[in-house]
N, C-alpha and C positions, 0 to 999 in steps of 0.2 A: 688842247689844254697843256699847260708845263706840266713838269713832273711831279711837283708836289701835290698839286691837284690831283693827278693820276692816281699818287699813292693813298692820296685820303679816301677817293673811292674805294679802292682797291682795296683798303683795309675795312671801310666801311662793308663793302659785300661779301668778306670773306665772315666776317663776325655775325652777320645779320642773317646770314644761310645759315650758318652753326646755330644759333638761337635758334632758325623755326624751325629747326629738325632737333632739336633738344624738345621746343615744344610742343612739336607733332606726337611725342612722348603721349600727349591727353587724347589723341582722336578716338579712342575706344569712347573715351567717357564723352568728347564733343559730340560726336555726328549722330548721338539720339535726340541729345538736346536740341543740335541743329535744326533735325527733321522738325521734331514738338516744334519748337517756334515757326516753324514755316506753316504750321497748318492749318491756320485760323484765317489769316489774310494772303497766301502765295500759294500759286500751281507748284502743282509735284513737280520738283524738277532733279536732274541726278546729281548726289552730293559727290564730287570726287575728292577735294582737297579741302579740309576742315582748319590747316594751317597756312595757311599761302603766303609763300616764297616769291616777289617778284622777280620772275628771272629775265625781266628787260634787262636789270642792272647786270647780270652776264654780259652784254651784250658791248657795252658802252667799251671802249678802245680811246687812245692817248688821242687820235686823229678830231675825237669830239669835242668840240666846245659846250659846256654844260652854262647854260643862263640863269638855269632857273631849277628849284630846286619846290614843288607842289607834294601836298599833305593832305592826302584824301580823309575818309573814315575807315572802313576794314572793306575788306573783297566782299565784293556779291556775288551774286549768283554767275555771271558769265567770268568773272575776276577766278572763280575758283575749280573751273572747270580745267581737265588735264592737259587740253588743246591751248588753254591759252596762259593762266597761274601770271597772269602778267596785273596789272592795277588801273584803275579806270580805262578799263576796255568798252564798258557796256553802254547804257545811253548817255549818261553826266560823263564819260571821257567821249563821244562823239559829239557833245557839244563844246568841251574845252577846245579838242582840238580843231572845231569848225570856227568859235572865236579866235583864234590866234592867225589861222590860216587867214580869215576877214579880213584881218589887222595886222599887213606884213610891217606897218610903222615899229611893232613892237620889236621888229626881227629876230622871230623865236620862232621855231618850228617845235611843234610841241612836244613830235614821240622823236625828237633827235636831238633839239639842245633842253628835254629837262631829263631832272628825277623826278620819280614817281613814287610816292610812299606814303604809306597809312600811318593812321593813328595806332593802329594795334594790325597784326596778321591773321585774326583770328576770323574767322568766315561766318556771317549771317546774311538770310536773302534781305533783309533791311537792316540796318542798323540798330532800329529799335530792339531788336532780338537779343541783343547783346547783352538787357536789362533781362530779359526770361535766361539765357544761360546763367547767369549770376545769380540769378535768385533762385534758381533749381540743384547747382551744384556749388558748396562753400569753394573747392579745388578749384574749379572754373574762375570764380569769382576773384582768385586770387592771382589767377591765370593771364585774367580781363587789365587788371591792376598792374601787375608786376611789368606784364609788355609795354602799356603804354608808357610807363615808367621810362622802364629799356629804353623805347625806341623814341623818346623826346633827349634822352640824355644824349645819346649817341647823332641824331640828328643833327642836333644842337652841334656840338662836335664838330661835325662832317662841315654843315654850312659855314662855323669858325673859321677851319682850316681854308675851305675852299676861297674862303673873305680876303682871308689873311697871305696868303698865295695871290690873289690878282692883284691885293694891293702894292707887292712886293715889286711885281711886272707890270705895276700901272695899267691893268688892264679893268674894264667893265666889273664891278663887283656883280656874282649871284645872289638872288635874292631867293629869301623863302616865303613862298605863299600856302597860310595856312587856310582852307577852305571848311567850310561847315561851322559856320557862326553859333548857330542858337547851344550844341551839343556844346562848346567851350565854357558854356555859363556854368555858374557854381552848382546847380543843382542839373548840368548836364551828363551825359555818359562820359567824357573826353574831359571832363574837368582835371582826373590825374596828370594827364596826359598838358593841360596848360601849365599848370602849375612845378609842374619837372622841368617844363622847354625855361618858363621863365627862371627857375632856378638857375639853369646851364649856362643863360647866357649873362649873367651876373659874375662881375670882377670879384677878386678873392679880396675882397676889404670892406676894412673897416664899414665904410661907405655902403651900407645893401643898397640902395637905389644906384651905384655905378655898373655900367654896362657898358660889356665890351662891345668896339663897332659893327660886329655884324649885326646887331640890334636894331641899328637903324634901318637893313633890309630886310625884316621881317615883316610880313606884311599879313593882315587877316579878312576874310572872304565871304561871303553866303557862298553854301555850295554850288557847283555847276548841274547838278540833279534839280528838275525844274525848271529849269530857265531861268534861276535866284539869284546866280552869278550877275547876269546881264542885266537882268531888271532894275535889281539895285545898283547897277553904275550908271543905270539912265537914269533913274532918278538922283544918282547924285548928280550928275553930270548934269540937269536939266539945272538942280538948286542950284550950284555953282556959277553956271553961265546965263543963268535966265534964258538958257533957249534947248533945241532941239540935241541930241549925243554928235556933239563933233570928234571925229576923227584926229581929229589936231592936236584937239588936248588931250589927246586919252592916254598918254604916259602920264599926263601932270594928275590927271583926275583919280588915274588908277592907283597912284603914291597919296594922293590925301585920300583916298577912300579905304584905303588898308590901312592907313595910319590911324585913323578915326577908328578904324573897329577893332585895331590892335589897342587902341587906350581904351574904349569900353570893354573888351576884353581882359586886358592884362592891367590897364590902369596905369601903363608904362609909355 
């Protein structure tokens, strides 16, 4: 990657470890809630890290080309454990990164040219749990809120820069794929969290419906959790062609199918 690129990470990871360890500030108050929520439908499992920091983004070096910039929901159970604190590690990042691998047309190797980031850092063994910490603690709730806030502005941001840097060196713009459709709706957990990314990426004018270009690679997803990802690109993939998932068109398929759910999303 150039240098500019470099430093938009660089300043992204350094801000975004500062956050979760300001926010780790609540694990006193998290990790009963955690527990509670896990106990109705999840095995006891050990809670280590009730904020999680990915530290993939440690990792990343100038030598990397980043393609692609993916937007999970928060860490689960194996995401937060002290071994790994890394982001779709558990079964929905073993299917993303078995799809990519399938599909070297795309040419993305998934744990080397993307990002990996949540909607929020804050740790539930489902997602849904997310709705029980808010509704047990106002702190938390504001907690829930405030991150996903943070971390669509900053995102936002990050993806801008890195847009605005290839475009300069004519290179391959990155794109952001937002996954976890249904929770994006108005009455989902992650609704804060759309409605911030879509603020961000709106030009300062007069004009609210103008938007700057990385808008047009933003792209939105059914999760990888389920097999939802892939399902629904064969069914689009099927409508579109009237026939069986070809491999051929799966860049063409995969830009109208995130575009399609980015405007019933966003409306944009």
């Amino acid at each position: 990657m150039n240098v500019s690129q470099f430093d938009a990470i660089e300043n992204f990871r350094k801000e975004y470890k500062s956050k979760c360890n300001e926010w780790s500030a609540f694990c006193a108050e998290l990790a009963p809630l955690q527990v509670a929520a896990s106990q109705k439908d999840t095995p006891p499992y050990p809670l280590q890290t009730p904020v999680v920091y990915n530290r993939t983004l440690d990792e990343i070096t100038r030598d990397d080309e980043i393609r692609l910039i993916v937007i999970g929901d928060n860490p689960g159970k194996d995401e937060q454990l002290e071994k790994n604190n890394r982001y779709l590690v558990g079964q929905s990042g073993k299917i993303a990164e078995g799809f990519f691998r399938k599909n070297p047309v795309l040419g993305i190797q998934f744990r080397k040219n993307s990002i990996i980031l949540n909607k929020t850092p804050i740790h539930t063994a489902k997602t849904a749990h997310l709705k029980f910490l808010a509704k047990n603690s106002p702190q938390i709730a504001q907690l829930i809120l405030q991150s996903q806030i943070w971390l669509a502005k900053k995102t936002a941001q990050l993806h801008q820069a890195l847009v605005t840097a290839s475009q300069k060196a004519n290179e391959k713009k990155c794109e952001l794929w937002l996954v976890g459709y249904a929770e994006l709706k108005s009455n989902g957990i992650f609704a804060p969290y759309r409605d911030s990314l879509l603020q961000a990426y709106k030009k300062n004018s007069a004009e609210q419906d103008t938007f700057c270009e990385a808008w047009k690679n933003v792209f939105v997803y059914q999760h990888f959790s389920m097999n939802r990802f892939l399902i629904d690109l064969k069914e689009f993939s099927g409508a579109q062609t009237c026939a069986n998932f070809d491999e051929a068109s799966l860049k063409k398929n995969l830009e109208l199918l995130g575009a399609k759910h980015r405007h019933e999303i966003f409306g944009k």
